[in-house]
Every structure is written in structure tokens, then in C-alpha cells.
C-alpha positions as CSV (number, residue, x, y, z in Angstrom):
1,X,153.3,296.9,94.7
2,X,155.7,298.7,96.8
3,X,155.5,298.1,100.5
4,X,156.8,301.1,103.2
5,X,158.9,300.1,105.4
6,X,159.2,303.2,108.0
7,X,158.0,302.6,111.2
8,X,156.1,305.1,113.7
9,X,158.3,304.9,116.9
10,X,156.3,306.4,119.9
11,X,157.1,307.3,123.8
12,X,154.6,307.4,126.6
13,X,155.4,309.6,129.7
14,X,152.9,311.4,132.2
15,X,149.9,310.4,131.1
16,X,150.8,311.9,127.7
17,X,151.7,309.8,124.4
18,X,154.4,311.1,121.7
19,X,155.3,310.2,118.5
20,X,159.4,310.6,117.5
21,X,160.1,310.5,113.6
22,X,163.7,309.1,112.7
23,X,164.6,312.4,112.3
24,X,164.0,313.9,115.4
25,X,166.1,312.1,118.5
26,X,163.7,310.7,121.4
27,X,163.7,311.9,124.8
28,X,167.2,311.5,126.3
29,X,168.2,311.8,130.3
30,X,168.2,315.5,130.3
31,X,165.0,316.0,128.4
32,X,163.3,314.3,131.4
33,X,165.3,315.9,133.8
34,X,164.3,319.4,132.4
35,X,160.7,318.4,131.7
36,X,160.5,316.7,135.4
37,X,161.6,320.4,136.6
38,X,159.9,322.5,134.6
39,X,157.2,324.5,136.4
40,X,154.9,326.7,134.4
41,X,152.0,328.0,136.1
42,X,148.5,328.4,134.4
43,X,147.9,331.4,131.6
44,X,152.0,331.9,131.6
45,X,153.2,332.4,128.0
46,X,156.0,330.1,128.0
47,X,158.5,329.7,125.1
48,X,160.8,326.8,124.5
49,X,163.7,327.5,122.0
50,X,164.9,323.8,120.3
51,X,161.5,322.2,121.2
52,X,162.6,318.4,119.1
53,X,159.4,316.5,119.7
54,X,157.7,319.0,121.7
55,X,158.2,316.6,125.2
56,X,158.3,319.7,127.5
57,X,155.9,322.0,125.2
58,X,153.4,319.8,125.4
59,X,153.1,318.8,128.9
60,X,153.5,322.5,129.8
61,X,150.3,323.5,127.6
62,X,148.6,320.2,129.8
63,X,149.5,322.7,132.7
64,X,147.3,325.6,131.4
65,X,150.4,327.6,129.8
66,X,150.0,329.3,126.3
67,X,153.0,328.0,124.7
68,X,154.8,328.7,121.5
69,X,157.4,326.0,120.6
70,X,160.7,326.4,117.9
71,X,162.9,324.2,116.3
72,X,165.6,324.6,113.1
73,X,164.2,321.1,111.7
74,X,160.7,321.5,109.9
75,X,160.2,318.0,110.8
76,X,160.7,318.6,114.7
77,X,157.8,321.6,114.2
78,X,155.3,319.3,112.5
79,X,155.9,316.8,115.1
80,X,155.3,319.7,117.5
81,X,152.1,319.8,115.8
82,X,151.3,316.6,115.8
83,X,152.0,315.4,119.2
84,X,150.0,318.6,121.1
85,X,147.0,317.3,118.5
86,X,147.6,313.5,120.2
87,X,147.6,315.2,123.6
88,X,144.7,317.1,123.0
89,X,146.6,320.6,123.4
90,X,147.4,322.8,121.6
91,X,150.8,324.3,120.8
92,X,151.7,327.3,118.4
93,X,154.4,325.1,116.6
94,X,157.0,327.8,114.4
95,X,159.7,327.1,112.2
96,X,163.0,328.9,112.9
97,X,166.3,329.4,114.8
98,X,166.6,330.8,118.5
99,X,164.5,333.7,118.6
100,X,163.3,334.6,115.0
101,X,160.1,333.1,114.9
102,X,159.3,335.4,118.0
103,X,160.7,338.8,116.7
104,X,158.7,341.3,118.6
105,X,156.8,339.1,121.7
106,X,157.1,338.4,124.9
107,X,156.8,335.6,127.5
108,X,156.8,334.9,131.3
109,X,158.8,332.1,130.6
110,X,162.1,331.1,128.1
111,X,163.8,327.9,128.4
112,X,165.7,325.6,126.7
113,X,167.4,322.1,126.8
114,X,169.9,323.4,124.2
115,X,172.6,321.7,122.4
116,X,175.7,322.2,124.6
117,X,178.8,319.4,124.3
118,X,181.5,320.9,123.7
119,X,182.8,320.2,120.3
120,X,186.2,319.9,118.5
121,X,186.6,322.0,115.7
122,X,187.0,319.1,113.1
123,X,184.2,317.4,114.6
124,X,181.6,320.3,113.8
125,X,178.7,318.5,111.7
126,X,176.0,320.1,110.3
127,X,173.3,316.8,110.3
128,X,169.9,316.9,111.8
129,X,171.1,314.4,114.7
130,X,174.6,316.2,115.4
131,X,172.3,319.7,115.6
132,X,170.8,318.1,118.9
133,X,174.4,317.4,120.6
134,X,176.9,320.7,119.3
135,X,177.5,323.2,121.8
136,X,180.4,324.7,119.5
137,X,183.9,324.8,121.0
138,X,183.2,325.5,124.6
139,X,179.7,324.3,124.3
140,X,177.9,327.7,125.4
141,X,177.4,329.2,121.0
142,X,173.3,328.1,121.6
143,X,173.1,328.5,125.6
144,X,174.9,332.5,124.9
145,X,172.6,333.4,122.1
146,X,169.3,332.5,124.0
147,X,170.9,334.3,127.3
148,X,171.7,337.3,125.3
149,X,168.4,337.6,123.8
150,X,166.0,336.4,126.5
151,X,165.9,339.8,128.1
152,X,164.3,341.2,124.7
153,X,161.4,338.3,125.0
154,X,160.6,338.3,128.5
155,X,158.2,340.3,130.3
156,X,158.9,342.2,133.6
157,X,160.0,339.2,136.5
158,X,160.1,337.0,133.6
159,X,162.0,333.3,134.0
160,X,164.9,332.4,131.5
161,X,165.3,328.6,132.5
162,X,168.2,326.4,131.4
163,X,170.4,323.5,131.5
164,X,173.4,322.8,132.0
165,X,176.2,319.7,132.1
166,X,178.4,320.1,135.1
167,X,181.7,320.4,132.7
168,X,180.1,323.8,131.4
169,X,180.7,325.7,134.8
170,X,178.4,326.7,137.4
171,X,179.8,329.5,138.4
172,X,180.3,330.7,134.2
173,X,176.6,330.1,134.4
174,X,175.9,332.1,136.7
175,X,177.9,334.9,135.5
176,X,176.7,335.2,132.1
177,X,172.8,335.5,133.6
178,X,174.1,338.1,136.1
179,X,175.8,339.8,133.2
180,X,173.0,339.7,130.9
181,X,170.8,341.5,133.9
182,X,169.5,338.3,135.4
183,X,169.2,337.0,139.4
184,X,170.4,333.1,139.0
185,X,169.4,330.2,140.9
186,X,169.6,326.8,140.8
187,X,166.5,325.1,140.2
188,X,167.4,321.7,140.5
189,X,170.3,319.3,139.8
190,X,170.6,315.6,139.0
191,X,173.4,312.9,138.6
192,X,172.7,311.1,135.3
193,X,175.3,308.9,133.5
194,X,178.5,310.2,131.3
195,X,177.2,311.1,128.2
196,X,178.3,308.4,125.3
197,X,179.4,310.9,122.4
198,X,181.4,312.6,126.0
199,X,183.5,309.8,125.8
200,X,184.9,310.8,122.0
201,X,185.2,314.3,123.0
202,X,186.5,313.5,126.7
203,X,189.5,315.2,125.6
204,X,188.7,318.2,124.8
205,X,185.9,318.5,127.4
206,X,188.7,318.3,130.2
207,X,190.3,321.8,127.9
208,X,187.5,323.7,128.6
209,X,186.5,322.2,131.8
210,X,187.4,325.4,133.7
211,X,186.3,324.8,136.9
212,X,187.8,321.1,136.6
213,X,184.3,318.7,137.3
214,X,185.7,315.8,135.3
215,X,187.3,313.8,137.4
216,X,190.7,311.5,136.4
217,X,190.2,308.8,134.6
218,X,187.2,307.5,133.0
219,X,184.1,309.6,134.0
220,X,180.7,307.2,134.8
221,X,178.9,310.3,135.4
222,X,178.2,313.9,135.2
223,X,176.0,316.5,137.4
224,X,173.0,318.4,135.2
225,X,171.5,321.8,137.2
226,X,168.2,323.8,136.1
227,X,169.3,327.1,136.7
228,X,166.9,329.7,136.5
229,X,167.7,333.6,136.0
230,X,164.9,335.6,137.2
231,X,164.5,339.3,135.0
232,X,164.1,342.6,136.6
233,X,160.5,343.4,137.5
């Protein structure tokens, strides 16, 4: 008889236990640091663009929000599923990229801990794990499309919330919200460690550094900021 050798790898965090399928990557520094930050308040429509294993989607539906959660993988989404069932939740799980499962709806709340290190050229990959990491050439191709969309999806005074590394720009950040017809602020920010796959690109991260965060030499850390633009009421 054949035996199975896959294993069932599962995080606990907040009370609240998840299950993370090989092909889905497991909470990482700045999925806690958005989930720590993320405030939703009760009956809020809230919807998270690149959900993975549904970390922030389900702890937000623990906090009374109605949320609808998207991801390119089909495995992320049935994980979705699977871990709002485990956390007795529930979360409308959709299959899709950035805002076509929602064509037509609106929230009080968009966010996203989308994929933004800035990536090469001849490194672009198309693979379920370098999908969680590619930010395209400067690192903004996800972060623009869900700022350029957001005002579409949100409701009057509606939240588009964000992350971003330090080496992105703060002050791009902030221009691109107040572009897109959006009041920025910064929610929260946190020191975490250098990121590893930073190291191969370090590089070409300095090139696009444009407001020159990246220190000389060999970086140990980087700054991460929430930033928050707030829509017209």
C-alpha cells in the first residue's frame, strides 16, 4: 500500500489556529506586522486583496467585520476556506486577481500586504512562492493597481490600507494616495530584519531606492509603515 507523506503544517496566533499548505507561504514579519495593525471595526465590509492563508481575514471576521478575501492561487482561497471554518468564522473566500472577484461592490475597508520587492527583470518568476515576493521592477506593479482601483470599491470615507518596505518611498507613497484622491497617513511603522531574498536583489533595490533608505554597506534591517489613505466622504 502506498503511504502519503505530506504533512499538515499549522500556526497558532491570537487565540486563532491556521493551517498553511506547502503551497501557500506561512505568516512572515510583515504579515504580523499588518495583522497586529489592522483595525476593522464591527459590521465594516472589509476586503483584503492577496489574502495567502487568510491570517488577517480571519481574525478581522473574529472582530465582527463581513469580509471577502482574494487570492491568484486556488489553493490560498480553499485554505481561506478552511481556516475561517477552524476559527469558527466565516469568510467569503473568491478566486481571482486584484479586484475581479469584486466587480461591482463596495467596502469600508481595502487592504493589502501585497507583493512589493523590487525585482530585476531577469529575475521575474512566475511560481506560486515567487508570486508572494515580486513587486515588478520598482516594486509598486501590485501596490499601483490596488491604489488605482480602491476608489471604485470603497464606499464614501472608506480606508485603503497598505504596506510598505521603507526602500519603496514614503513620500512616493504618499503621493500616489493623494493622486488617486486619497488623505494619507501613517498608521504605524516597525523595524523588522533585512529581508533574505533583499540581499540577492540589494543591488538593484539601492537603483530604485529614490529617497536613499538603504544604508552603505550590508543592510541588517529595514523600516515597514501602515499607511492608510482615507476616501472622500
Amino acid at each position: 500500500m502506498a503511504s502519503d507523506d505530506s504533512a499538515v503544517f499549522l500556526v497558532a496566533w491570537r487565540g486563532c489556529l491556521f493551517r498553511v499548505p506547502d503551497a501557500v507561504q506561512p505568516p512572515k514579519a510583515g504579515s504580523l506586522f499588518f495583522c497586529r495593525h489592522l483595525v476593522v471595526r464591527p459590521g465594516e465590509r472589509m476586503l483584503e486583496i492577496g489574502a495567502g492563508l487568510g491570517l488577517a481575514a480571519v481574525l478581522a471576521a473574529k472582530a465582527g467585520a463581513d469580509v471577502v478575501a482574494t487570492d491568484i492561487l486556488p489553493e490560498a482561497v480553499r485554505v481561506i476556506s478552511t481556516n475561517a471554518i477552524l476559527n469558527g468564522v466565516v469568510v467569503d473566500a473568491r478566486l481571482g486577481d486584484c479586484y475581479a472577484p469584486v466587480v461591482g461592490e463596495r467596502f469600508d475597508v481595502v487592504c493589502t500586504n501585497a507583493p512589493q520587492m523590487p525585482t530585476p527583470p531577469n529575475r521575474a518568476r512566475w511560481d506560486a512562492a515567487a508570486a508572494a515576493d515580486n513587486g515588478g521592477t520598482d516594486g509598486w506593479e501590485m501596490l499601483d493597481r490596488v491604489i488605482a482601483g480602491a476608489g471604485r470599491h470603497l464606499r464614501p470615507g472608506g480606508r485603503l490600507i497598505i504596506t510598505i518596505f521603507a526602500f519603496l518611498g514614503l513620500k512616493t507613497a504618499f503621493a500616489k494616495l493623494e493622486a488617486a484622491g486619497f488623505t494619507p497617513t501613517i498608521v504605524a511603522s516597525e523595524v523588522q530584519s533585512f529581508p533574505r531574498i533583499g540581499y540577492e536583489r540589494l543591488e538593484h533595490i539601492r537603483a530604485v531606492d529614490a529617497e536613499a533608505s538603504v544604508p552603505a554597506g550590508i543592510p541588517a534591517t529595514v523600516e515597514r509603515f501602515m499607511i492608510q489613505g482615507t476616501a472622500p466622504e
